[in-house]
C-alpha positions in Angstrom: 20.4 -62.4 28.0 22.1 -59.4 26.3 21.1 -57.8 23.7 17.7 -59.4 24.1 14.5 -56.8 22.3 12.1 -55.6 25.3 8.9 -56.2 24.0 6.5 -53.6 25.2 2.4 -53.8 25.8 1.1 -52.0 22.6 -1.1 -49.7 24.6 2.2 -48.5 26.6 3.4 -48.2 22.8 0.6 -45.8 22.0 0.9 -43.6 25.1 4.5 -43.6 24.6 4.2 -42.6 21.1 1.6 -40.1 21.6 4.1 -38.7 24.4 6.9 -37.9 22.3 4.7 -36.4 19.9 2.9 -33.8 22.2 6.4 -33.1 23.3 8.3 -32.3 19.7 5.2 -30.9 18.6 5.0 -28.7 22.2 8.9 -27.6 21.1 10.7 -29.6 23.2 14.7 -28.9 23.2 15.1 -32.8 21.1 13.8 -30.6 18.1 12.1 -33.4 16.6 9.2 -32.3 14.6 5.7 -34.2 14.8 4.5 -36.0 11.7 0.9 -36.9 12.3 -2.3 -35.4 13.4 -4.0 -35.9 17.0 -7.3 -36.3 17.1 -10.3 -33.6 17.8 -11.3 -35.5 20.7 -8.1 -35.0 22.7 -9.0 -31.5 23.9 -12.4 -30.6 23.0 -13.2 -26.8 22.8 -16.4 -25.7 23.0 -17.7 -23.4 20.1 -19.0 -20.9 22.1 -15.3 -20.8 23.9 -13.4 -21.1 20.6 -15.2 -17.7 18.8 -14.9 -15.6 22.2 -11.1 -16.3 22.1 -11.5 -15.3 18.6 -13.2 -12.6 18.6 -10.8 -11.5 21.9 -7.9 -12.0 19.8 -9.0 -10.0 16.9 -10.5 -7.1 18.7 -7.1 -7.3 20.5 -4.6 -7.0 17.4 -7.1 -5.0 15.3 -7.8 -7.7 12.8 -11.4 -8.4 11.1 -12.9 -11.0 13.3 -14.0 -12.4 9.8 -10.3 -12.8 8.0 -9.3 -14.5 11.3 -11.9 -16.7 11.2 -11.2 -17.5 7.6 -8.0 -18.7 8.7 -8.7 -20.5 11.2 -11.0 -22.4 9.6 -8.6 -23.2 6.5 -5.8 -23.8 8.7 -7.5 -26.6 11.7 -10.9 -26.5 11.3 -11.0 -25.3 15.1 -9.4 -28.1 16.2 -7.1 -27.1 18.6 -4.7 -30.2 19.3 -4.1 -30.2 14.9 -0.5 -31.1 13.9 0.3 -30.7 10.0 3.1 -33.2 8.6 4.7 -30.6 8.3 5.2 -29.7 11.9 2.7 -26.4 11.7 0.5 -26.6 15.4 -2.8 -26.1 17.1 -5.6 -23.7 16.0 -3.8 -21.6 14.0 -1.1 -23.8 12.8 1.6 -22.2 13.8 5.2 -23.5 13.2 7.4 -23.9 15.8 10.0 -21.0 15.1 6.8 -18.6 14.1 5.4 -19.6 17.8 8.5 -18.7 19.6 8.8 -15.5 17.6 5.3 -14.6 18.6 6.1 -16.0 22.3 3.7 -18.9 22.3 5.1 -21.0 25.1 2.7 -24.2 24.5 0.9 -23.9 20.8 -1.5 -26.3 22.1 -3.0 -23.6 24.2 -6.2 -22.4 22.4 -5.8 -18.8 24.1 -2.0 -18.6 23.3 -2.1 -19.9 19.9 -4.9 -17.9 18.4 -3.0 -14.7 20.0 -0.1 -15.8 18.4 -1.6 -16.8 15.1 -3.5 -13.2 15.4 -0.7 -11.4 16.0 1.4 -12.9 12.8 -1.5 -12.3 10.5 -1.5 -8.8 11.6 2.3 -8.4 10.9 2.1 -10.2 7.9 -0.9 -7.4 6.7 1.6 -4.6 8.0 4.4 -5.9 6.1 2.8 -6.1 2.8 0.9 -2.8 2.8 -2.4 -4.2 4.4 -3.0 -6.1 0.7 -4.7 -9.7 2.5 -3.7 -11.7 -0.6 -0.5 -11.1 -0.1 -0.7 -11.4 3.5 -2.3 -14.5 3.6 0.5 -15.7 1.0 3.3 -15.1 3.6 1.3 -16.4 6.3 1.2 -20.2 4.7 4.5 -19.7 2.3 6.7 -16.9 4.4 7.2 -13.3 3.8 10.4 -13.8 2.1 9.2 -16.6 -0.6 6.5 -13.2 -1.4 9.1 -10.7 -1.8 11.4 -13.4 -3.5 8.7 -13.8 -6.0 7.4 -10.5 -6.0 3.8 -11.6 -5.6 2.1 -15.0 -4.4 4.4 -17.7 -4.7 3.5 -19.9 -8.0 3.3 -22.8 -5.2 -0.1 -24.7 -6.2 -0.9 -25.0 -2.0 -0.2 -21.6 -1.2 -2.5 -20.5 -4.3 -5.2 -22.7 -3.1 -4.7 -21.7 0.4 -5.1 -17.8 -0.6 -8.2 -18.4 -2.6 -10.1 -20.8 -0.3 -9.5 -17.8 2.2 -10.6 -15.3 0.6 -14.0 -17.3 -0.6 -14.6 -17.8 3.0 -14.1 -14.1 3.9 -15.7 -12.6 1.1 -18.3 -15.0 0.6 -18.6 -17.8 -2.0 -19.5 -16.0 -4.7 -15.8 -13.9 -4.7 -13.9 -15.2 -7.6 -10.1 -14.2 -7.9 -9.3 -11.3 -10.2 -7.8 -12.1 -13.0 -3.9 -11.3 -13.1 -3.2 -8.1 -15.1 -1.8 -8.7 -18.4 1.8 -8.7 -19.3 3.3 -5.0 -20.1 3.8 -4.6 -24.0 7.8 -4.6 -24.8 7.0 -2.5 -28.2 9.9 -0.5 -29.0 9.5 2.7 -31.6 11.3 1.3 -34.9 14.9 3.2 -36.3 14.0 5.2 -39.0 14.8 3.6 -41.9 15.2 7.0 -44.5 18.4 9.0 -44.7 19.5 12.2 -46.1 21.0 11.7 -49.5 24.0 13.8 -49.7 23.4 17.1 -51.9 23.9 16.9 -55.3 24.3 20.1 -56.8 27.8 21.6 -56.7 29.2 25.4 -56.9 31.4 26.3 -60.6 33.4 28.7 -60.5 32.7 32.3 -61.4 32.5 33.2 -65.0 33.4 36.7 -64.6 36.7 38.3 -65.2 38.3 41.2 -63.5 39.1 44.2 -66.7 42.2 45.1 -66.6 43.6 48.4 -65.0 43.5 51.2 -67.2 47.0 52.4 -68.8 48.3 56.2 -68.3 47.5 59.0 -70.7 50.8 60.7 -72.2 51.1 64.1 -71.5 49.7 66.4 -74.1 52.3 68.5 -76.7 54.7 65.3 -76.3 57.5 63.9 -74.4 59.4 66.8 -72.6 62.8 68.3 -74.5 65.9 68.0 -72.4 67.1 71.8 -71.3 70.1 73.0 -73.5 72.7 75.8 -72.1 71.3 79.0 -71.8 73.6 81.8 -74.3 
């Protein structure tokens, strides 16, 4: 009959289910994104395998075998078939874009995805001036959410992710510095005096200029006209 359901057995359920998830989680061209988390069991990896790919990886990129080990054990707990509902992958939890930009073909690969996860630790160190707080703040939030905010994100996860890292580099008994305080905005006050305008004013000159002196007459008096000579 048409348009009958198909009722499948549930274990070829599961196995079809787990199927499509190994594939979006593997990248697969559908570019769904997994939603769950497979179990430990699925590809065990022995510890004495997982810390010489570690330590490989580390010596390789030139980053402390200790920082990397932080990570890792923040971001899977070694287990390397770990998918975050989020979509992030394998060991190092890579997401799938960050694994193609590191060119990590399956992220299910212990080998690959360590190198990978390496490899964007140590660029996310070079980008940020080698500070790890920072670096470990653009490894779970993105370098651009660190230079958006100038600093670590104020995301509570990615907070908690950068301290829990750091404890387990540094040792338990590191404790995050305190944030420096604000910068004072003091600004120097405007004066509040002014110069009163002068109060004493110039009178005019109480001296006079003496007159000019008059002409003396000639002495013996005025002169007599000349009369005609006889």
């Amino acid at each position: 009959m048409a348009g009958a359901p198909v009722h499948l057995p549930s274990h070829l359920v599961s196995v079809l289910a787990a199927l499509a998830l190994l594939a979006a989680a593997a990248g697969a061209d559908a570019g769904a994104q997994p939603s769950g988390r497979l179990p430990a069991q699925a590809s065990p990896l022995a510890p004495q395998e997982l810390e010489r790919l570690l330590v490989q990886a580390a010596r390789r990129h030139g980053v402390e075998e200790r920082l990397v080990r932080a990570v890792l054990r923040q971001e899977s707990g070694g287990n390397p078939r770990a998918v975050s509902p989020k979509g992030a992958l394998g060991l190092m939890q890579l997401m799938p874009e960050t694994a193609r930009l590191m060119g990590v073909a399956d992220p299910f690969d212990p080998a690959a995805n360590l190198d990978g996860g390496v490899r964007y630790l140590k660029y996310c160190l070079g980008r940020f001036g080698g500070d790890p707080a920072l670096a470990l703040a653009a490894y779970n939030a993105g370098p651009e959410a660190v230079e958006r905010h100038g600093g670590i994100p104020p995301y509570p996860e990615t907070r908690q992710y950068v301290a829990a890292v750091l404890r387990q580099w540094r040792g338990p008994a590191w404790q995050p510095e305190a944030p420096p305080p604000p910068p004072e905005r003091w600004r120097l006050p405007a004066p509040v005096w002014k110069i009163p305008p002068p109060t004493v004013r110039v009178g005019p000159p109480r001296w006079r200029t003496p007159p000019a002196p008059r002409a003396a007459a000639p002495v013996g008096g005025p002169p007599r006209p000349a009369g005609p000579r006889g």
